[in-house]
Backbone as a chain_set.jsonl record, in Angstrom:
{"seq": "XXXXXXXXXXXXXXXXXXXXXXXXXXXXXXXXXXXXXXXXXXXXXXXXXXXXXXXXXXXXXXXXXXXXXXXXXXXXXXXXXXXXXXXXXXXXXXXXXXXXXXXXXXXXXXXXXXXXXX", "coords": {"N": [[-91.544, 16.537, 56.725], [-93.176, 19.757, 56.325], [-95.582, 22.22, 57.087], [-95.61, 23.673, 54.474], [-95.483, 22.172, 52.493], [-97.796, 20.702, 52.431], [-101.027, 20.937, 50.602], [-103.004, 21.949, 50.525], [-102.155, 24.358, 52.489], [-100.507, 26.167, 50.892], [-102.857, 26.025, 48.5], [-104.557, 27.884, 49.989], [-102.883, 30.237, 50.502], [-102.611, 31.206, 47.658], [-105.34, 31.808, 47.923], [-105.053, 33.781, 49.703], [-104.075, 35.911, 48.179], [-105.623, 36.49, 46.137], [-107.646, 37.741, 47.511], [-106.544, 40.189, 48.748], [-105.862, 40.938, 46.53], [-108.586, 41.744, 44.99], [-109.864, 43.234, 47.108], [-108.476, 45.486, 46.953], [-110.02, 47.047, 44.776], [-112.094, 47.914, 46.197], [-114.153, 50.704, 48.229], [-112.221, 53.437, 49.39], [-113.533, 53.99, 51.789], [-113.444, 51.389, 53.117], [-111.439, 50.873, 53.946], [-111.064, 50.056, 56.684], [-112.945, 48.613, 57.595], [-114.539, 46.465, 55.657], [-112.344, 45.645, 54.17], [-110.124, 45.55, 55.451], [-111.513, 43.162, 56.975], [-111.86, 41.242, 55.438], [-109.08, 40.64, 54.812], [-107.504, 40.072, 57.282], [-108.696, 38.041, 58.12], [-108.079, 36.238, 55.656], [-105.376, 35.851, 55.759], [-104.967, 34.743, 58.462], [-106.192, 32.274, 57.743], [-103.865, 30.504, 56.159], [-101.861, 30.989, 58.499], [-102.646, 29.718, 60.492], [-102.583, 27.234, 59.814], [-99.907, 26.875, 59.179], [-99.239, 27.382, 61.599], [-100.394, 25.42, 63.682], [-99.515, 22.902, 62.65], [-96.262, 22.835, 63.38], [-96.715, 22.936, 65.811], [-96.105, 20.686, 68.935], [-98.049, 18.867, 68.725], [-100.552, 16.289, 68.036], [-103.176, 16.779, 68.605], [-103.254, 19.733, 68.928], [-102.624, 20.429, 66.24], [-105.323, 19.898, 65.237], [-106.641, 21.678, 66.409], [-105.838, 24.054, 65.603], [-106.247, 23.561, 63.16], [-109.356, 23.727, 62.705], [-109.907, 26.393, 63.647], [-107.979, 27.564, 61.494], [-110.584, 26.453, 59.561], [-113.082, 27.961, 60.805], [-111.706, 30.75, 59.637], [-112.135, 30.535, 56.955], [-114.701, 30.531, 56.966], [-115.123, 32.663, 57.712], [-114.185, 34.279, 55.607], [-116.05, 33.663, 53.102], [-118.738, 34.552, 54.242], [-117.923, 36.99, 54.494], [-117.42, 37.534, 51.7], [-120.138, 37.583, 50.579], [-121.197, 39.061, 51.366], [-119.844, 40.891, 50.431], [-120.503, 41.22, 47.812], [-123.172, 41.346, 48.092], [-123.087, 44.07, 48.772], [-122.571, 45.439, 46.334], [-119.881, 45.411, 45.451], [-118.431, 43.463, 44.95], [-118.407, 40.703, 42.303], [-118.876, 37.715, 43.335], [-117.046, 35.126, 42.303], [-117.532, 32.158, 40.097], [-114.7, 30.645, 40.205], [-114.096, 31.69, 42.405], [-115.515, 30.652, 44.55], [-115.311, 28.484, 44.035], [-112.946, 27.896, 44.974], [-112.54, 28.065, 47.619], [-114.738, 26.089, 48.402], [-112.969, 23.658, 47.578], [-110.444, 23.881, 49.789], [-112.04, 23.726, 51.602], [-112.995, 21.083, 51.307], [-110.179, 19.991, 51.632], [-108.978, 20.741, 54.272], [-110.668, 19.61, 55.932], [-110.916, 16.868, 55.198], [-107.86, 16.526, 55.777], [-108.398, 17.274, 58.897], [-109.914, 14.655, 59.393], [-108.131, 12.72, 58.921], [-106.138, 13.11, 60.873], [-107.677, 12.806, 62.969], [-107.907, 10.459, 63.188], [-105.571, 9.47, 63.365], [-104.843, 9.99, 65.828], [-107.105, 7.9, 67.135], [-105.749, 6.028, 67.032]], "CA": [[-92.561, 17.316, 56.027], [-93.595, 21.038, 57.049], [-96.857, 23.181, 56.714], [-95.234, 24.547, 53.313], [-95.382, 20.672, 51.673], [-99.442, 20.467, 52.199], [-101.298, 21.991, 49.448], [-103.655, 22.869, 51.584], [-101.488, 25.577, 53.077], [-100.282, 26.264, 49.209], [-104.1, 26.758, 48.259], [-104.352, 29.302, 51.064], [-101.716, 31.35, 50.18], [-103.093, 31.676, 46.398], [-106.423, 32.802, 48.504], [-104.569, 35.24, 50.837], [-103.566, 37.076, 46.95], [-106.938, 36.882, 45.634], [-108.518, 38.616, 48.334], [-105.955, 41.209, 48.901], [-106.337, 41.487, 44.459], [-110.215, 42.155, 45.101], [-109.991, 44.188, 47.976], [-107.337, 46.426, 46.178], [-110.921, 47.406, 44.196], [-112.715, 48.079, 47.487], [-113.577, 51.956, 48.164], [-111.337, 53.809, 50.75], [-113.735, 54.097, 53.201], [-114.059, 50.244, 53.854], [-110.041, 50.542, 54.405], [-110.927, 49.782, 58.219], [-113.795, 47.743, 57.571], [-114.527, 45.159, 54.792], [-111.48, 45.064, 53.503], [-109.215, 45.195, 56.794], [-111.356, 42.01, 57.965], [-111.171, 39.969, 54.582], [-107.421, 40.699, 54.567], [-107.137, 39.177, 57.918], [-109.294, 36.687, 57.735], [-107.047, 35.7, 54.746], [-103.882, 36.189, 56.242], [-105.423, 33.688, 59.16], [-106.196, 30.802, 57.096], [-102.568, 29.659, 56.051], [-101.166, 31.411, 59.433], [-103.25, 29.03, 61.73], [-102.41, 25.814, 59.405], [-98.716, 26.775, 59.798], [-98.925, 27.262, 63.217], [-100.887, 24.313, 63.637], [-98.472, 22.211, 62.362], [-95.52, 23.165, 64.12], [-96.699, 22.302, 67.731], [-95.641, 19.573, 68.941], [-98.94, 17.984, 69.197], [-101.429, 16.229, 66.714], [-104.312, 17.323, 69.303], [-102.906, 21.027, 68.593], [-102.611, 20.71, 64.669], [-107.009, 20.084, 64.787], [-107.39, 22.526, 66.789], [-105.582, 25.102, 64.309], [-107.047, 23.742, 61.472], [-110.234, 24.399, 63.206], [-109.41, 27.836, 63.43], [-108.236, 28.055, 60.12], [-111.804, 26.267, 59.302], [-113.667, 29.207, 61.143], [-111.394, 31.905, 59.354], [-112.178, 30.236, 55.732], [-116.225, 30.762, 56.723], [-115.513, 34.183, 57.671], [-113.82, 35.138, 54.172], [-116.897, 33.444, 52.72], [-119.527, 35.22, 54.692], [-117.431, 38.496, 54.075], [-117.354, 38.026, 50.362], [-120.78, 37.363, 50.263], [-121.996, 41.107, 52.194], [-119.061, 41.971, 49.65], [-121.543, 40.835, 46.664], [-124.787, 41.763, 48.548], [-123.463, 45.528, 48.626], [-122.39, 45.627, 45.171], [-118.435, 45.742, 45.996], [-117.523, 42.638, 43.844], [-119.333, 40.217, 41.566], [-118.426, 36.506, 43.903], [-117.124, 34.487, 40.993], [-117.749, 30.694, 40.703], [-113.539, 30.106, 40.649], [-113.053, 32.068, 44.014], [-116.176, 30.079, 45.041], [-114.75, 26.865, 44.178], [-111.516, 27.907, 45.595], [-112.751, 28.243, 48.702], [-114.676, 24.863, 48.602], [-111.731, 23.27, 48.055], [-110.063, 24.239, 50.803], [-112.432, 23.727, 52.893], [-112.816, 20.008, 51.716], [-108.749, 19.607, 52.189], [-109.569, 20.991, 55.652], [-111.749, 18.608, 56.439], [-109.84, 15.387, 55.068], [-107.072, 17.002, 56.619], [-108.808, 16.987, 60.143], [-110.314, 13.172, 59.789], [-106.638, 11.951, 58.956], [-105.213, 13.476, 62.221], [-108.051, 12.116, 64.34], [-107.978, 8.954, 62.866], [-103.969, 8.814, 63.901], [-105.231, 9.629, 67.472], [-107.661, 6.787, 67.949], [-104.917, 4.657, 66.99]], "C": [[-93.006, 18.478, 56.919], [-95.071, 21.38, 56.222], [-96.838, 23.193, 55.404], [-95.276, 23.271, 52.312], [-97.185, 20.256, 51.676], [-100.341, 21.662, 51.073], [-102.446, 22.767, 49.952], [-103.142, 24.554, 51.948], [-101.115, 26.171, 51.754], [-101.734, 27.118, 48.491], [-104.908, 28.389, 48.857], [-103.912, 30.058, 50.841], [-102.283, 32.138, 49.159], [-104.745, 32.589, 46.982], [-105.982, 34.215, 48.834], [-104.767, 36.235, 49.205], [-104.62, 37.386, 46.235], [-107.522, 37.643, 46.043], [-108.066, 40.174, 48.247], [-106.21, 41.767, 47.137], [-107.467, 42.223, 44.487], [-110.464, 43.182, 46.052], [-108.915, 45.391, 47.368], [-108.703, 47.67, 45.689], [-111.973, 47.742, 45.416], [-112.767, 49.836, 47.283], [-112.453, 52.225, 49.611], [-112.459, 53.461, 51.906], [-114.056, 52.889, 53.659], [-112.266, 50.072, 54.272], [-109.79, 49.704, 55.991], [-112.258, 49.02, 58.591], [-113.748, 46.329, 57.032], [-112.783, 44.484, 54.686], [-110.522, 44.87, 54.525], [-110.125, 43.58, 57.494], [-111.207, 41.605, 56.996], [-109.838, 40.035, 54.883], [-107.064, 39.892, 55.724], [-107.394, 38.108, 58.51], [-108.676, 36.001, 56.844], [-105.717, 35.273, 55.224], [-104.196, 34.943, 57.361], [-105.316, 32.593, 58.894], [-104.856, 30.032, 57.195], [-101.995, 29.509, 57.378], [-101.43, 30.333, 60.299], [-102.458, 26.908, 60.821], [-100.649, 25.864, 59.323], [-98.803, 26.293, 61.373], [-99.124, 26.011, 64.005], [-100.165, 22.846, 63.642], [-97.194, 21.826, 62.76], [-95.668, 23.157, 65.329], [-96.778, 21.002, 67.923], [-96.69, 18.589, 69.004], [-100.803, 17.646, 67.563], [-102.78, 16.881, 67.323], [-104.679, 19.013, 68.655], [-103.515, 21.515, 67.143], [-104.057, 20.862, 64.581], [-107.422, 20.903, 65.252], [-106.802, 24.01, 65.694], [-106.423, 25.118, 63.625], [-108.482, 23.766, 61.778], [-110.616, 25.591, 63.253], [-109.517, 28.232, 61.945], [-110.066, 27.43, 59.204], [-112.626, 27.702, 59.143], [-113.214, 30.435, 60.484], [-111.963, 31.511, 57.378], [-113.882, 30.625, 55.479], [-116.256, 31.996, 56.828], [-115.486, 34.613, 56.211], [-115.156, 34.961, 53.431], [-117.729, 34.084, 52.844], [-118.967, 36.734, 53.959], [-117.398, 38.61, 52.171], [-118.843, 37.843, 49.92], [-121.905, 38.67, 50.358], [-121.261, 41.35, 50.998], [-120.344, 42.325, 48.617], [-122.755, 41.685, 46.753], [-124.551, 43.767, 48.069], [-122.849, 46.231, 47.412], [-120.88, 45.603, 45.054], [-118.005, 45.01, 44.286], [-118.496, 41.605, 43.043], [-118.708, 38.372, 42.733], [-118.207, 35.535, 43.084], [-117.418, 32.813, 41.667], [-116.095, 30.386, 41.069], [-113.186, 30.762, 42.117], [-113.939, 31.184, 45.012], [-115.842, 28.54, 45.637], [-113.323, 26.596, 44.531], [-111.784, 27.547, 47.254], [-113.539, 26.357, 49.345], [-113.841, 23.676, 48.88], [-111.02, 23.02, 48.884], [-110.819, 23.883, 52.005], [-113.042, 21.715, 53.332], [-110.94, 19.215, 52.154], [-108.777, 19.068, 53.696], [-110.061, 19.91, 56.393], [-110.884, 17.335, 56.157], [-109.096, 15.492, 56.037], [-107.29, 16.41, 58.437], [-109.132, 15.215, 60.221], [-109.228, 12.422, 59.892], [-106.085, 12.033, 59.999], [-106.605, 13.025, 63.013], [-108.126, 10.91, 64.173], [-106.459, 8.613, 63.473], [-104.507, 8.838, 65.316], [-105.951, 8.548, 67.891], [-106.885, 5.639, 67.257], [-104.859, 4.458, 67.834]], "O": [[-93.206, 18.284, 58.118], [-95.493, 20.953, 55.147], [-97.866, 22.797, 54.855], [-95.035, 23.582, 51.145], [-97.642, 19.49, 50.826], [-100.195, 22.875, 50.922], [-102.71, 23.959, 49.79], [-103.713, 25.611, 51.678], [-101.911, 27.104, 51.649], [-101.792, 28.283, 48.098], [-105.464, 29.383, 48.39], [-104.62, 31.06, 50.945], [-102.52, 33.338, 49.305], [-105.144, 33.672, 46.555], [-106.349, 35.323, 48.444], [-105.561, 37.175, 49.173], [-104.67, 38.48, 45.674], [-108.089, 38.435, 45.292], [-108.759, 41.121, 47.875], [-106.674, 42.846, 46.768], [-107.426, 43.363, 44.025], [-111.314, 44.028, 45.774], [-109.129, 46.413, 48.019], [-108.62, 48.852, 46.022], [-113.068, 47.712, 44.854], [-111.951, 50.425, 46.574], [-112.072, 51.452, 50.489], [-112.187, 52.696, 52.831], [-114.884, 52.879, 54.57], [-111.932, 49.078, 54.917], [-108.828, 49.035, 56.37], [-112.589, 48.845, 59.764], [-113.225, 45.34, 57.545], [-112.267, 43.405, 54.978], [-109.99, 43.763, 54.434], [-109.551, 42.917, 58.358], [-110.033, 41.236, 57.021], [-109.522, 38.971, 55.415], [-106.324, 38.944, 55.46], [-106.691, 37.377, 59.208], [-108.631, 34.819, 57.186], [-105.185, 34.216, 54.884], [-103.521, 33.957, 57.065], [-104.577, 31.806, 59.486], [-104.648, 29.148, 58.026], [-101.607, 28.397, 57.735], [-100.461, 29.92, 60.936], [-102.067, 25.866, 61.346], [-100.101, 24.766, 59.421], [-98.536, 25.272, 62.006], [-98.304, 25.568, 64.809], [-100.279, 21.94, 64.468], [-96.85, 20.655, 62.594], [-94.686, 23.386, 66.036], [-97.42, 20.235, 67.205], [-96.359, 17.447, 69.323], [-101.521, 18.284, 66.794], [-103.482, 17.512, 66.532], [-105.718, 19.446, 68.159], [-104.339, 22.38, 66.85], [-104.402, 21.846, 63.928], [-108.54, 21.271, 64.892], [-107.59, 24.802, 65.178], [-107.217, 26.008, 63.321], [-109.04, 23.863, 60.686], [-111.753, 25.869, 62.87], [-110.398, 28.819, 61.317], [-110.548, 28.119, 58.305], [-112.838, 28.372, 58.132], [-114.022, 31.361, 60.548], [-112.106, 32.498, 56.657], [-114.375, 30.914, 54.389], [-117.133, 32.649, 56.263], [-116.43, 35.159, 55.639], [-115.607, 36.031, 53.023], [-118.053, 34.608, 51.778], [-119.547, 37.375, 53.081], [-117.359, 39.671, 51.548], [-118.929, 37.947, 48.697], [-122.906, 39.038, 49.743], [-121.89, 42.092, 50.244], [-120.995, 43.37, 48.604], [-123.243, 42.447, 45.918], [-125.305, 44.505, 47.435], [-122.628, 47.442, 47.43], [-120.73, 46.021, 43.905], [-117.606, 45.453, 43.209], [-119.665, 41.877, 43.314], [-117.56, 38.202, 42.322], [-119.2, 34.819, 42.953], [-117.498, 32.359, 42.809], [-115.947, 29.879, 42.181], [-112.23, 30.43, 42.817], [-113.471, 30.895, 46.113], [-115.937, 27.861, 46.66], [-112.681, 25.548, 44.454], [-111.104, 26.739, 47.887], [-113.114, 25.657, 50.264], [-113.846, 22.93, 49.86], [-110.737, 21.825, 48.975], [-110.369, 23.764, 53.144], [-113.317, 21.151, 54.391], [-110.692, 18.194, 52.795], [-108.693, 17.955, 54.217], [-109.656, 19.518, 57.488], [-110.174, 16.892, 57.059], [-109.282, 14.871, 57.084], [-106.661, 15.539, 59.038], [-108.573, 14.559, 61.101], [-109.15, 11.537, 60.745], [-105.404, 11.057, 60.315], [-106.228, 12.875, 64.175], [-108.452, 10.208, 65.131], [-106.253, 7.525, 64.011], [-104.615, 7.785, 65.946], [-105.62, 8.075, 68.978], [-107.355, 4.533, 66.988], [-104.269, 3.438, 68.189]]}, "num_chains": 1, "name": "protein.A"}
């Protein structure tokens, strides 16, 4: 089993395209702002739960998905200034996308420290 078999990482992905969708609607001049950090704050999420995954170590994988944790609160935070400054409307499905994800996340993590104090 790889990264690309957790739906987790799957759910992510469908984020990464949402964001980049919404930020599409962004003006120019946040090209190097808003929308350059959602985008890689997006791009983060899956990137870190690949990466994560792929080292040889279950210690490793929590600390990714840690990472990807921290990059899933940024997008949040960032879509939430988005909202505040009129950009985008924060729907409930990107809301509850993001929840989601962030309970995976979390399962995710208790399962791999639960194999360690085996």
């Amino acid at each position: 089993m790889t990264h690309k078999d957790l739906e987790v990482y799957k759910l992510s992905l469908d984020l990464v395209e949402q964001i980049y969708a919404l930020t599409k609607e962004f003006p120019a001049s946040e090209d190097f702002g808003l929308t350059s950090q959602l985008r890689r704050a997006a791009v983060s999420l899956p990137s870190n739960i690949a990466e994560g995954s792929s080292r040889g170590s279950t210690k490793d994988f929590i600390r990714f998905l840690n990472i990807a944790s921290g990059s899933l609160s940024e997008i949040e935070t960032q879509l939430v200034i988005a909202e505040r400054i009129g950009y985008i409307t924060f729907s409930e499905a990107l809301q509850n996308s993001i929840i989601t994800i962030r309970k995976m996340l979390y399962r995710l993590k208790q399962a791999l420290n639960k194999k360690l104090s085996q």
